[in-house]
MIMIVEX-333820 format. One record per residue (C-alpha): residue number from 1; z, x negated, y; chain. Coordinates in steps of 0.1 Angstrom, whole numbers, plus 5000, padded with zeros to 4 digits. Layout:
! residues N
<k=NUM c3=Z c1=X c2=Y c=A>;
...
***
This chain:
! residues 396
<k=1 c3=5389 c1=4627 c2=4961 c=A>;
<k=2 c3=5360 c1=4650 c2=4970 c=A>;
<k=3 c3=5350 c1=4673 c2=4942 c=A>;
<k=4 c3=5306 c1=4660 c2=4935 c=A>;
<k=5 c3=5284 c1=4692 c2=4938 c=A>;
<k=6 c3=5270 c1=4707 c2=4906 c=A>;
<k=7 c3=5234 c1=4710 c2=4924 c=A>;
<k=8 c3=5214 c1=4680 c2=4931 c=A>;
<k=9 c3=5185 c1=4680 c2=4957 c=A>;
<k=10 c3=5158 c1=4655 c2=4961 c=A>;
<k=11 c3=5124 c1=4652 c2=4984 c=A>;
<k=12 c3=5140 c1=4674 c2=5002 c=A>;
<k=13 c3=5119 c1=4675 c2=5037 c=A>;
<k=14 c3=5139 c1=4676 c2=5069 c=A>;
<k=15 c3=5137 c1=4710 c2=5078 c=A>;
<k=16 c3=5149 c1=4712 c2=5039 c=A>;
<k=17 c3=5182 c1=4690 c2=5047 c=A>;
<k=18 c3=5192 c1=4712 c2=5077 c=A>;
<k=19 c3=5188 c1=4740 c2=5062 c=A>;
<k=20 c3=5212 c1=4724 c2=5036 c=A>;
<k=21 c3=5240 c1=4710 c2=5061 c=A>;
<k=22 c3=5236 c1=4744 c2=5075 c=A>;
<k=23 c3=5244 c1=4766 c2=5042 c=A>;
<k=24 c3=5270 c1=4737 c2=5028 c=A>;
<k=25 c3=5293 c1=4743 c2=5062 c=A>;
<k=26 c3=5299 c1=4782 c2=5054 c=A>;
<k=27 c3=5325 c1=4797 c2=5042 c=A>;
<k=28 c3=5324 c1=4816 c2=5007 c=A>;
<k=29 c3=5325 c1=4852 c2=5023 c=A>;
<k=30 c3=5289 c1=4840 c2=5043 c=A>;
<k=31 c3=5276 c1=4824 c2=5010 c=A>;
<k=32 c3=5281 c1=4857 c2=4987 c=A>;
<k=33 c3=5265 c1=4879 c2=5023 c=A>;
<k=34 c3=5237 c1=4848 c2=5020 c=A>;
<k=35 c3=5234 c1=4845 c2=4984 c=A>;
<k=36 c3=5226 c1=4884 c2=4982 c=A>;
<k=37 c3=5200 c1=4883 c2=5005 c=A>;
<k=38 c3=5182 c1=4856 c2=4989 c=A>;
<k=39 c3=5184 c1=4874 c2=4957 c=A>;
<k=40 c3=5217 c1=4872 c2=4938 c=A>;
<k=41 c3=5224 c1=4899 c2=4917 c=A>;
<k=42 c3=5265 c1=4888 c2=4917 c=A>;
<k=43 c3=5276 c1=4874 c2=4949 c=A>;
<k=44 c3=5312 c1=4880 c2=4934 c=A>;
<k=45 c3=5312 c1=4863 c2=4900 c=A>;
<k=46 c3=5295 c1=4831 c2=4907 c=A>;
<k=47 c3=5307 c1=4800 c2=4922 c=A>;
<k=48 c3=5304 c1=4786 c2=4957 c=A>;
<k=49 c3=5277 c1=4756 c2=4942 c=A>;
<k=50 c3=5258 c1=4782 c2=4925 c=A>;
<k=51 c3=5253 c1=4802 c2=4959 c=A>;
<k=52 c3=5238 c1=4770 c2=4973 c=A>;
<k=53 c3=5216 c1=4764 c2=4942 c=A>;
<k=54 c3=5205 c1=4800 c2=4946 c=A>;
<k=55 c3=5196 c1=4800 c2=4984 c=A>;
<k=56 c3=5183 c1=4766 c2=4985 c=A>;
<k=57 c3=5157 c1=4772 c2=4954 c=A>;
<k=58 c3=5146 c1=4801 c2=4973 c=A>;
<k=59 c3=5141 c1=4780 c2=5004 c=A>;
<k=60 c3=5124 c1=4747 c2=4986 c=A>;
<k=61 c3=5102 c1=4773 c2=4973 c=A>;
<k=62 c3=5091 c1=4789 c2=5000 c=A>;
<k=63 c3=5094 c1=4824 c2=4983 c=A>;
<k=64 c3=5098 c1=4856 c2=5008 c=A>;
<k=65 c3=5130 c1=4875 c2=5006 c=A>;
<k=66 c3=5124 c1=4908 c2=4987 c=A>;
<k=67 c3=5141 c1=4941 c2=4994 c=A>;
<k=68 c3=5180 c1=4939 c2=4986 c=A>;
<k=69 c3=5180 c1=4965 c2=4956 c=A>;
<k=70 c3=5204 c1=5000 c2=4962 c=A>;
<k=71 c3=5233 c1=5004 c2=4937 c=A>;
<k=72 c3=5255 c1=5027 c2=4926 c=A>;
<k=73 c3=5291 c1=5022 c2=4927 c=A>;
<k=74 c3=5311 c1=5004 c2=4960 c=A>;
<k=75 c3=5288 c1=5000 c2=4990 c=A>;
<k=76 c3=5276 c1=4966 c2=5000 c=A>;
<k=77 c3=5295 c1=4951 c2=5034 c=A>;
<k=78 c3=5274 c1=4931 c2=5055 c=A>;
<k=79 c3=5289 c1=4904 c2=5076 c=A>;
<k=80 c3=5285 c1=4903 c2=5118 c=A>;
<k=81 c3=5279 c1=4869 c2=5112 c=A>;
<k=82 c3=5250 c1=4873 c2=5088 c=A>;
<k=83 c3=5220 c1=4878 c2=5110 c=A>;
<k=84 c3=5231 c1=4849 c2=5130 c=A>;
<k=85 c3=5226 c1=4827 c2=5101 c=A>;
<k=86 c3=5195 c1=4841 c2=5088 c=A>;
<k=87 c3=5180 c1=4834 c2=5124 c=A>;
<k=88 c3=5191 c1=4798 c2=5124 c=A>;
<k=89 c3=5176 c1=4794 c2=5090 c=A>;
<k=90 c3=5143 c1=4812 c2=5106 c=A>;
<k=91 c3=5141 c1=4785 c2=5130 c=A>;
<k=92 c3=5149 c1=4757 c2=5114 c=A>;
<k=93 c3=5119 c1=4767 c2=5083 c=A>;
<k=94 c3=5094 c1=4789 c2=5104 c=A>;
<k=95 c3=5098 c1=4817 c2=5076 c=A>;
<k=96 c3=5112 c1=4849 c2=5087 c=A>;
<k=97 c3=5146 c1=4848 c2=5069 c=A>;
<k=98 c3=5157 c1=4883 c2=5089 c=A>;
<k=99 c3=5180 c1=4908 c2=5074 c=A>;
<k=100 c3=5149 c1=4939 c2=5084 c=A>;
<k=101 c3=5126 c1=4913 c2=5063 c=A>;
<k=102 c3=5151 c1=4917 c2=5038 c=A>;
<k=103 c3=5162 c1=4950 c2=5036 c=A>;
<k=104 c3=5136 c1=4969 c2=5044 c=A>;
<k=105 c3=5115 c1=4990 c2=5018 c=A>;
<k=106 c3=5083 c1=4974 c2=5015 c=A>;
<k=107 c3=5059 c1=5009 c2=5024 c=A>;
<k=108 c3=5029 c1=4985 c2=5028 c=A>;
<k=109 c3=5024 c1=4973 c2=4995 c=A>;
<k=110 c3=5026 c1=4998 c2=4958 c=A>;
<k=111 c3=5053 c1=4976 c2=4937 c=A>;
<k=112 c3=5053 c1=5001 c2=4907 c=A>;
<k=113 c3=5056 c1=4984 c2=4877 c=A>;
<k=114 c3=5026 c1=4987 c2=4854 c=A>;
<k=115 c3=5032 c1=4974 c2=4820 c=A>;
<k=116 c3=5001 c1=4976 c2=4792 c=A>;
<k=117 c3=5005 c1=4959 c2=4752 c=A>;
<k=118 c3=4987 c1=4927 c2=4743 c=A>;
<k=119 c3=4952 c1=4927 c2=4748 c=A>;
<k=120 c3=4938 c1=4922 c2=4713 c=A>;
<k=121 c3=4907 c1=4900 c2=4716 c=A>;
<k=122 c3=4889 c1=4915 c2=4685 c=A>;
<k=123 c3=4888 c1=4951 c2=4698 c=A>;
<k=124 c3=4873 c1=4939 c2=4730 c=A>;
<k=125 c3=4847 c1=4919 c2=4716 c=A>;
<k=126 c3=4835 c1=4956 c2=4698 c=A>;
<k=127 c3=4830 c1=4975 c2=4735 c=A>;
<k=128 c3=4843 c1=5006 c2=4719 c=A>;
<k=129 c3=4846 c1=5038 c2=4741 c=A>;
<k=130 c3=4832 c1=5023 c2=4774 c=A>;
<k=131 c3=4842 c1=5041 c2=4803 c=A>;
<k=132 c3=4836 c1=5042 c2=4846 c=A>;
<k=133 c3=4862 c1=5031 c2=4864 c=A>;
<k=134 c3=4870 c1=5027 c2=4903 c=A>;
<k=135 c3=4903 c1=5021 c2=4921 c=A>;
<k=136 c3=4923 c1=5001 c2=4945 c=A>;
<k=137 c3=4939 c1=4965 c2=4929 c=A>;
<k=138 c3=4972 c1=4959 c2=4927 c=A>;
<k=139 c3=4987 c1=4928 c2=4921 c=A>;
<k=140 c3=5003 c1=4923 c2=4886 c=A>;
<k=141 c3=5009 c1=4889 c2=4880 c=A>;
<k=142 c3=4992 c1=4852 c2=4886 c=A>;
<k=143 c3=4966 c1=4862 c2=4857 c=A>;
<k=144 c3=4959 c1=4901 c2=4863 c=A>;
<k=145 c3=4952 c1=4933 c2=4885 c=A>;
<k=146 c3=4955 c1=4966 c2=4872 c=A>;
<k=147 c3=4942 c1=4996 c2=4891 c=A>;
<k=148 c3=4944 c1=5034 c2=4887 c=A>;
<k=149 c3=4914 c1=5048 c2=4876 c=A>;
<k=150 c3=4904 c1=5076 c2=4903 c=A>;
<k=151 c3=4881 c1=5092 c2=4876 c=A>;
<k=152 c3=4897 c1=5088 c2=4844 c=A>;
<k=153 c3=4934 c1=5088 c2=4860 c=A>;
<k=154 c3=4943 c1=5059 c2=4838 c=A>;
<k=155 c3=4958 c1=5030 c2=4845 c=A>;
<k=156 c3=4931 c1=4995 c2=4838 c=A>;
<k=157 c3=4941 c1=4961 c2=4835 c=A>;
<k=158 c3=4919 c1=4935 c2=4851 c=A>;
<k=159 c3=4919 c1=4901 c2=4845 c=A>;
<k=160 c3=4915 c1=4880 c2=4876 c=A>;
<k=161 c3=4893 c1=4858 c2=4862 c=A>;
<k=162 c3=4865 c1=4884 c2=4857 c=A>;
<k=163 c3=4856 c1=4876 c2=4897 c=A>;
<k=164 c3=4871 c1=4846 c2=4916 c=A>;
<k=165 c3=4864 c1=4864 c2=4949 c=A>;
<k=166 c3=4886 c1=4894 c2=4940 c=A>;
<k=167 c3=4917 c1=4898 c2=4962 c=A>;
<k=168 c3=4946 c1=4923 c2=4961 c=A>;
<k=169 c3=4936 c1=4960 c2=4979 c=A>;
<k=170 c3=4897 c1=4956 c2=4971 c=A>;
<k=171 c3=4881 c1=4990 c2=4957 c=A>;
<k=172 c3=4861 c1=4976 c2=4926 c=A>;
<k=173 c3=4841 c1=4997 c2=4901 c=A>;
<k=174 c3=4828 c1=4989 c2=4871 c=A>;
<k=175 c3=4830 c1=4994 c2=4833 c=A>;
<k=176 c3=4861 c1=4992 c2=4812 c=A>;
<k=177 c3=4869 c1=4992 c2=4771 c=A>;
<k=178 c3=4894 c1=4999 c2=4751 c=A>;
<k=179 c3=4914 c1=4965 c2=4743 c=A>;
<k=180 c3=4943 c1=4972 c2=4717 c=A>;
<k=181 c3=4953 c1=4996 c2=4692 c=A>;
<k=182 c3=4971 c1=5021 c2=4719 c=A>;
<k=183 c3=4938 c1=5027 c2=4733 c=A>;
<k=184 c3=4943 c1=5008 c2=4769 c=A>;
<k=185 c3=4914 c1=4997 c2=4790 c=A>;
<k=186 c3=4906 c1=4967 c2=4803 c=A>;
<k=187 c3=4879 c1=4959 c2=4826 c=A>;
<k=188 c3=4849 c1=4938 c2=4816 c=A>;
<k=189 c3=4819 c1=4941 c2=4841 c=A>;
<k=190 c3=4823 c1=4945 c2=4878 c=A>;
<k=191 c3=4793 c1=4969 c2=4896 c=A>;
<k=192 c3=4808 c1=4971 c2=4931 c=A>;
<k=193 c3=4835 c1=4950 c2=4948 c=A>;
<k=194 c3=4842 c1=4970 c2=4986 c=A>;
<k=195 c3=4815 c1=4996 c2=4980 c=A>;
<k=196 c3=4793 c1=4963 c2=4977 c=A>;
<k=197 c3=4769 c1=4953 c2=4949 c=A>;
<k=198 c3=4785 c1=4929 c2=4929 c=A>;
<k=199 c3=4759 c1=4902 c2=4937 c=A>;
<k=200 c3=4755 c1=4907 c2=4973 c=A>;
<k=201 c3=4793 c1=4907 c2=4976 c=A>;
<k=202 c3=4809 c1=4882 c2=5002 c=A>;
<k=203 c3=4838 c1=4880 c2=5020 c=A>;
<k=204 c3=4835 c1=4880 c2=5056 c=A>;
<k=205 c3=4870 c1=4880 c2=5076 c=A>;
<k=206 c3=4851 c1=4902 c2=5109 c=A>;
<k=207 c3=4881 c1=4925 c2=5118 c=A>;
<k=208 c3=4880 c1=4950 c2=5144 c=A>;
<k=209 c3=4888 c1=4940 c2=5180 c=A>;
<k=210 c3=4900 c1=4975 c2=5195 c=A>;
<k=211 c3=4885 c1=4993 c2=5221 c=A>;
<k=212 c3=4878 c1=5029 c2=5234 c=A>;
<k=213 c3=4857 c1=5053 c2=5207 c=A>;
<k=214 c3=4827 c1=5061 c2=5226 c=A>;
<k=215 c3=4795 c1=5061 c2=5199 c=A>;
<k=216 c3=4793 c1=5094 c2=5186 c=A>;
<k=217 c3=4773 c1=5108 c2=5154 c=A>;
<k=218 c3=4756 c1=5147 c2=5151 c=A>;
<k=219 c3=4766 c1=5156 c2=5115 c=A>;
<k=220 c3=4742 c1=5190 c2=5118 c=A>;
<k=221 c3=4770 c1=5212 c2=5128 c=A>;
<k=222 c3=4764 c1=5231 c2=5159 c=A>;
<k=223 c3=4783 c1=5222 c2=5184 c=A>;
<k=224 c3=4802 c1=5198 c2=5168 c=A>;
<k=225 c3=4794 c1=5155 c2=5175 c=A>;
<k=226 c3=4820 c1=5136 c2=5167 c=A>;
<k=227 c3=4833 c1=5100 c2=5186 c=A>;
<k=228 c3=4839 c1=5077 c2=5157 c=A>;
<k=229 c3=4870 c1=5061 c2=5154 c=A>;
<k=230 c3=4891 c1=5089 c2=5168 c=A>;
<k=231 c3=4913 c1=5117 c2=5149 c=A>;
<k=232 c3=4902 c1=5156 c2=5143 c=A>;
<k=233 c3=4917 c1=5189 c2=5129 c=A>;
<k=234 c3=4897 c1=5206 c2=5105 c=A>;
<k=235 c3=4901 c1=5244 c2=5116 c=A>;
<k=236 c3=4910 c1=5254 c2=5078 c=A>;
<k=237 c3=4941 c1=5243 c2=5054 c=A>;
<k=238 c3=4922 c1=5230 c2=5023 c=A>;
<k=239 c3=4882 c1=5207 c2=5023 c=A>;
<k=240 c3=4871 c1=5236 c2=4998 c=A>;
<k=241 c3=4879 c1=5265 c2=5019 c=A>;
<k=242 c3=4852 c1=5254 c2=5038 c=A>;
<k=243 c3=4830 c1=5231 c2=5014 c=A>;
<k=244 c3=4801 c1=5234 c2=5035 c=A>;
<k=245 c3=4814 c1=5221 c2=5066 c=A>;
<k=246 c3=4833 c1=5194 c2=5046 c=A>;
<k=247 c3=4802 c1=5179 c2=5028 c=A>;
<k=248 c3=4780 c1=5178 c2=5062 c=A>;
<k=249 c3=4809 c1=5157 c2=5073 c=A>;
<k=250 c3=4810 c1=5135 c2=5046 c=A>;
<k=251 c3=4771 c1=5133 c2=5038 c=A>;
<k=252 c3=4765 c1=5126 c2=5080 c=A>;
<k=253 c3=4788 c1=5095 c2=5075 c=A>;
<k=254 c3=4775 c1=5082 c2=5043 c=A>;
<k=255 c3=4739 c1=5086 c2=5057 c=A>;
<k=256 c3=4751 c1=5065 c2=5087 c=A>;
<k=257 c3=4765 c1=5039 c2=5059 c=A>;
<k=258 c3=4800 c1=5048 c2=5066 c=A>;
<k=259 c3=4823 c1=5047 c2=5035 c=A>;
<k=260 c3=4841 c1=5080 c2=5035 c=A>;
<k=261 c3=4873 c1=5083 c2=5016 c=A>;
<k=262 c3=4893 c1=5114 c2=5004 c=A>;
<k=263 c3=4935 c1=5119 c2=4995 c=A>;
<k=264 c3=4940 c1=5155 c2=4984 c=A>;
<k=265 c3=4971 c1=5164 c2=4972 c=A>;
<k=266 c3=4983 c1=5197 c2=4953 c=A>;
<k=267 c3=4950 c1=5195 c2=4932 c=A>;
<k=268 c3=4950 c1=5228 c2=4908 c=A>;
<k=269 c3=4927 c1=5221 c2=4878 c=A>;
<k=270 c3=4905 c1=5251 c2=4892 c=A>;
<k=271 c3=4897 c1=5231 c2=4927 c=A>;
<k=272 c3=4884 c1=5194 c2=4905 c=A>;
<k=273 c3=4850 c1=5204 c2=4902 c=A>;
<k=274 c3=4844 c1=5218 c2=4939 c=A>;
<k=275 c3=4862 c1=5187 c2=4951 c=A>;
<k=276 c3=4841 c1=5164 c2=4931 c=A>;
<k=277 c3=4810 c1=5181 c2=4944 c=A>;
<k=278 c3=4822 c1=5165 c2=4983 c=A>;
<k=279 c3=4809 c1=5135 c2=4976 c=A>;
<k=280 c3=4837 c1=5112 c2=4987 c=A>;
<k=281 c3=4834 c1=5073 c2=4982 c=A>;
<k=282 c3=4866 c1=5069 c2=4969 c=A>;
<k=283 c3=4891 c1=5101 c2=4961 c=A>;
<k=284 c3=4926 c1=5101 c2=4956 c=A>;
<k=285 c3=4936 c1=5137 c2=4941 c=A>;
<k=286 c3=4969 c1=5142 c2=4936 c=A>;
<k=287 c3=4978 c1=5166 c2=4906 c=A>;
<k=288 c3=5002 c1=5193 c2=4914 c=A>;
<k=289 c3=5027 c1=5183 c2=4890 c=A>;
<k=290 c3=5022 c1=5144 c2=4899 c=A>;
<k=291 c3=5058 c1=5126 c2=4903 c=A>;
<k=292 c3=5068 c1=5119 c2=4940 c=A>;
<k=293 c3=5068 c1=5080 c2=4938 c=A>;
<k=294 c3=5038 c1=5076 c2=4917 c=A>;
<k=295 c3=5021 c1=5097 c2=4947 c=A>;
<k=296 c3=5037 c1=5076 c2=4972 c=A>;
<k=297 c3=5024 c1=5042 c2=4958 c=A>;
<k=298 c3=4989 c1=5056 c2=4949 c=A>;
<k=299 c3=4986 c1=5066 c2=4990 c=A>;
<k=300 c3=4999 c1=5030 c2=4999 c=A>;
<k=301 c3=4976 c1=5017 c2=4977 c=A>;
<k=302 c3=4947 c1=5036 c2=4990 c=A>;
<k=303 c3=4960 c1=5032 c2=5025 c=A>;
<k=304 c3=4962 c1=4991 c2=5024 c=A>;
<k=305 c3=4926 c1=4991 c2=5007 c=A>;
<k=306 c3=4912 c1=5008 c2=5042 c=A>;
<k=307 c3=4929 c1=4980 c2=5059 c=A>;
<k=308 c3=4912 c1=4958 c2=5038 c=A>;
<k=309 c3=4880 c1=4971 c2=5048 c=A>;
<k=310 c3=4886 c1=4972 c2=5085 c=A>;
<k=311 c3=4891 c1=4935 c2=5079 c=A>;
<k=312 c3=4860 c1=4930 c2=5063 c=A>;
<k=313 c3=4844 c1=4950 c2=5093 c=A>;
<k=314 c3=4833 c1=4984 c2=5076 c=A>;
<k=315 c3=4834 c1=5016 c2=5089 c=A>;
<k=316 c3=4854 c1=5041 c2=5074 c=A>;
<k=317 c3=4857 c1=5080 c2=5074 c=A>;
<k=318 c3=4898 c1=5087 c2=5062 c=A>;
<k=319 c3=4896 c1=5130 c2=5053 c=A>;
<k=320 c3=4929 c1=5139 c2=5046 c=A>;
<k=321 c3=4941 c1=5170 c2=5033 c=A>;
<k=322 c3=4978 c1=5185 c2=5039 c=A>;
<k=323 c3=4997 c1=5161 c2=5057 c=A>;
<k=324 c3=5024 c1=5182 c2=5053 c=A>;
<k=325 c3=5025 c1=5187 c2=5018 c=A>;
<k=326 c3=5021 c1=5151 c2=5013 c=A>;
<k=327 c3=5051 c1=5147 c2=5040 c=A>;
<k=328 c3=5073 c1=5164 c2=5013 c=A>;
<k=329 c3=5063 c1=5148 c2=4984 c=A>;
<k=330 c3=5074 c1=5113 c2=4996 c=A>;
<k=331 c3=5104 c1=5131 c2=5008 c=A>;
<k=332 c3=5109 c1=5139 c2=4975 c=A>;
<k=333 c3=5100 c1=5100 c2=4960 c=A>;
<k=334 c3=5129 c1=5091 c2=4989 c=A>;
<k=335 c3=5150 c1=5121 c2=4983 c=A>;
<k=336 c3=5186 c1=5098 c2=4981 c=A>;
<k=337 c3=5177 c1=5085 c2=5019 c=A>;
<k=338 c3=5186 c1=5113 c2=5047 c=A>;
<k=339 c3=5161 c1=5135 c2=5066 c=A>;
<k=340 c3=5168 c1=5122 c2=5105 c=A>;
<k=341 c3=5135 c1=5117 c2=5115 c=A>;
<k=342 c3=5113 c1=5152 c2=5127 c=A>;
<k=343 c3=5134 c1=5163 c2=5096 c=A>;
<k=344 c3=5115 c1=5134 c2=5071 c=A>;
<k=345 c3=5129 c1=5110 c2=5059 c=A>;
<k=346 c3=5121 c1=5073 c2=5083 c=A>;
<k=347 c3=5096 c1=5063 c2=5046 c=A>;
<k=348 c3=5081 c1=5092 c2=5052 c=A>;
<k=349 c3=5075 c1=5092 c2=5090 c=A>;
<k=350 c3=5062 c1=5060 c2=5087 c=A>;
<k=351 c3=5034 c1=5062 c2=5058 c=A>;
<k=352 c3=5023 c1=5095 c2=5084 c=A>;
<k=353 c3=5020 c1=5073 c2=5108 c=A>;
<k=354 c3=5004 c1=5043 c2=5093 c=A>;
<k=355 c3=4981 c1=5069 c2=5079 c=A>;
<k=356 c3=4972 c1=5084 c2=5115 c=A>;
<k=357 c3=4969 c1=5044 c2=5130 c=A>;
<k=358 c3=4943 c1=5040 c2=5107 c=A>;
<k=359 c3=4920 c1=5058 c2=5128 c=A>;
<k=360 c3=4906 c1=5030 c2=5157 c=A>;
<k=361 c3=4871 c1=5020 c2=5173 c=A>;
<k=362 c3=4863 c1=4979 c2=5175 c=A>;
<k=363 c3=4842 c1=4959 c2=5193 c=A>;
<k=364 c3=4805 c1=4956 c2=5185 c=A>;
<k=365 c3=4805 c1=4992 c2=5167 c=A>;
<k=366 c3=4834 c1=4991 c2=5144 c=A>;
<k=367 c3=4851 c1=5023 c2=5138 c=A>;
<k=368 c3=4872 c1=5040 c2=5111 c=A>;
<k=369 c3=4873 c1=5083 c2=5120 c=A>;
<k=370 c3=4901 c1=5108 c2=5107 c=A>;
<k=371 c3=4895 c1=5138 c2=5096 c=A>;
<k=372 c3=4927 c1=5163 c2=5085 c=A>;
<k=373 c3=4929 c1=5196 c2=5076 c=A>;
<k=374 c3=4951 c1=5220 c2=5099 c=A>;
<k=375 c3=4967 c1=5251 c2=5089 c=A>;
<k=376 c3=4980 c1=5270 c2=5123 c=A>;
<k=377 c3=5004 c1=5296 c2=5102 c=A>;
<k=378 c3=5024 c1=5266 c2=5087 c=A>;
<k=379 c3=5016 c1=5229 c2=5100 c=A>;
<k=380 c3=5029 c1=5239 c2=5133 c=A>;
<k=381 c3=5062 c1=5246 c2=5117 c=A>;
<k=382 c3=5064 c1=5207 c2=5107 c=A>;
<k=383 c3=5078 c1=5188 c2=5135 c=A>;
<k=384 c3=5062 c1=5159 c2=5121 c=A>;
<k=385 c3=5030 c1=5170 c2=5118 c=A>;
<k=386 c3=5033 c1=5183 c2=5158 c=A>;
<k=387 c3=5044 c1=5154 c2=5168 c=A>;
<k=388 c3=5025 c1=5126 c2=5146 c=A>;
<k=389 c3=4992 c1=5144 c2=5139 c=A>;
<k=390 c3=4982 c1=5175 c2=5163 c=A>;
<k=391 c3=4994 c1=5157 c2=5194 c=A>;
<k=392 c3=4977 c1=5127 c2=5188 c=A>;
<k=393 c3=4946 c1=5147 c2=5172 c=A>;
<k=394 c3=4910 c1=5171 c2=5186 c=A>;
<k=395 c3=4904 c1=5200 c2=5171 c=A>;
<k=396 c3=4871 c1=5198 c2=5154 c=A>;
***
């Protein structure tokens, strides 16, 4: 007599029951490799059923398949067979059910995990110790952003229903107040959504249609006229060695409505005030004592909002300070993986080089420029920064 399943299915679609007959023909080795990938945190201890419930769910759900966390103890084996199944499972659902889409770390999107107390009602209502705000949104939950506060250096909650038309990587600014006893901030009135008036905010998808940079800009620099949307070495190692030069940069692209955006890492309390005086749009410092993830996710962050904007169709200005430097600090947030790449590690090659792609011309006068400091004594010792930034990069 055959033993009845403890899971039970129903409106299942027909790409649903596939996908079933498919994952109830495998053998309990292929369910735990299966069952892991789709999530479960004991592929040994639970029963052959479970592993179905556990795959299936994931699959009637249509959730994507999240990064496969690292452990200690015993390494995890992965079956040959494995990515054969997933692939079958791709094409019967149209999701991409891969083992990369699984395994891979997710350097496109922050994912630290922000945590604030209750918001107590009674304190907001009083407004008390209002304060400026502006950062990048990240997602928390179904209900709330929170951001990091480029001026304050605090972390803000936002509540999604303060602006319907708010989406995940949008630059906002605005005013926030404290909003429980442990003296957190909450935002409660949006000024600027995308460098945008709040009321003359609207979201148009117009993004850029590459071509070959050829409209240039004199930024009152002899000699100097940049082609926007294409990459340049700043002939000194830090924007306030020569604060001058920087702030014609940046005040020639603001004057031409070009948002200009700034990520300076290494920040001594001594350098905040000249680097305020720039001018920059939006600033990421990073402290000199900051911790190597938190860096890492605050440059994502800031790095997926100026893909937001090219999709919006604005212009953009990236200045970045120190590749290098910010080269080693991620090394440092991914110091358990190994250092094959141009001596990096493959996270960090890749956020240098999602950084550097930024840079592009579009159709119909689209453009986003980079700017980066270059120090001759020691950049050039950074195969990385040969190979990903001067190579690919004018000298200014």
């Amino acid at each position: 007599m055959t033993k009845k399943p403890k899971y039970e299915f129903t409106g299942l679609t027909k790409s649903q029951e596939d996908c079933l007959i498919l994952i109830e023909s495998l053998g309990i080795y292929e369910l735990r490799a299966l069952a892991r990938v789709f999530g479960d945190n004991s592929p040994t201890v639970l029963k052959r059923d479970d592993h179905i419930k556990i795959v299936m769910s994931k699959i009637i759900s249509g959730e994507d398949l999240k990064p496969i966390p690292m452990r200690q103890g015993r390494p995890y084996k992965e079956l040959s067979n494995i990515v054969g199944i997933l692939t079958e499972l791709s094409h019967i659902t149209g999701k991409d059910y891969s083992l990369k889409n699984a395994k891979e770390v997710v350097t496109n999107k922050a994912s630290k995990q922000v945590t604030f107390k209750q918001v107590e009602e009674d304190i907001v209502l009083k407004k008390l110790f209002p304060i400026e705000v502006k950062g990048v949104l990240c997602d928390k939950n179904n209900a709330e952003f929170y951001l990091f506060d480029q001026i304050n250096g605090k972390y803000i909650l936002i509540k999604k229903n303060i602006d319907l038309r708010l989406q995940e990587n949008d630059f906002v600014s605005g005013t926030a107040v404290v909003m429980n006893e442990n003296n957190e901030y909450m935002l409660t009135s949006l000024r600027e959504i995308n460098f945008c008036p709040v009321n003359n905010y609207s979201i148009k998808n117009d993004e850029y249609v590459i071509c070959t940079p050829t409209e240039k800009i004199n930024v009152g620099i002899d000699g100097v006229i940049p082609v926007l949307g294409s990459r340049y070495l700043l002939d000194y190692g830090k924007f306030v060695d020569n604060l001058s030069k920087t702030k014609k940069l940046v005040d020639a692209m603001k004057a031409n409505n070009i948002i200009t955006v700034g990520i300076i890492p290494n920040v001594l309390p001594e350098d905040k005030l000249s680097i305020s005086s720039i001018g920059f749009n939006s600033i990421l410092t990073i402290d000199y004592d900051e911790k190597g993830f938190d860096v890492y996710q605050l440059i994502v962050s800031l790095k997926e909002n100026i893909r937001r904007l090219q999709h919006l169709g604005r212009n953009v200005a990236l200045f970045v300070q120190d590749f290098s430097t910010i080269a080693y600090v991620v090394d440092y947030a991914f110091k358990d993986n190994t250092k094959a790449l141009m001596g990096h590690t493959e996270d960090t090659v890749e956020l240098i080089k999602s950084i550097a792609s930024l840079a592009k011309a579009g159709t119909n006068g689209k453009h986003t420029t980079l700017f980066t400091t270059f120090d001759q004594q020691v950049d050039m010792f950074d195969q990385m920064f040969v190979s990903s930034i001067y190579k690919i990069s004018k000298k200014l």
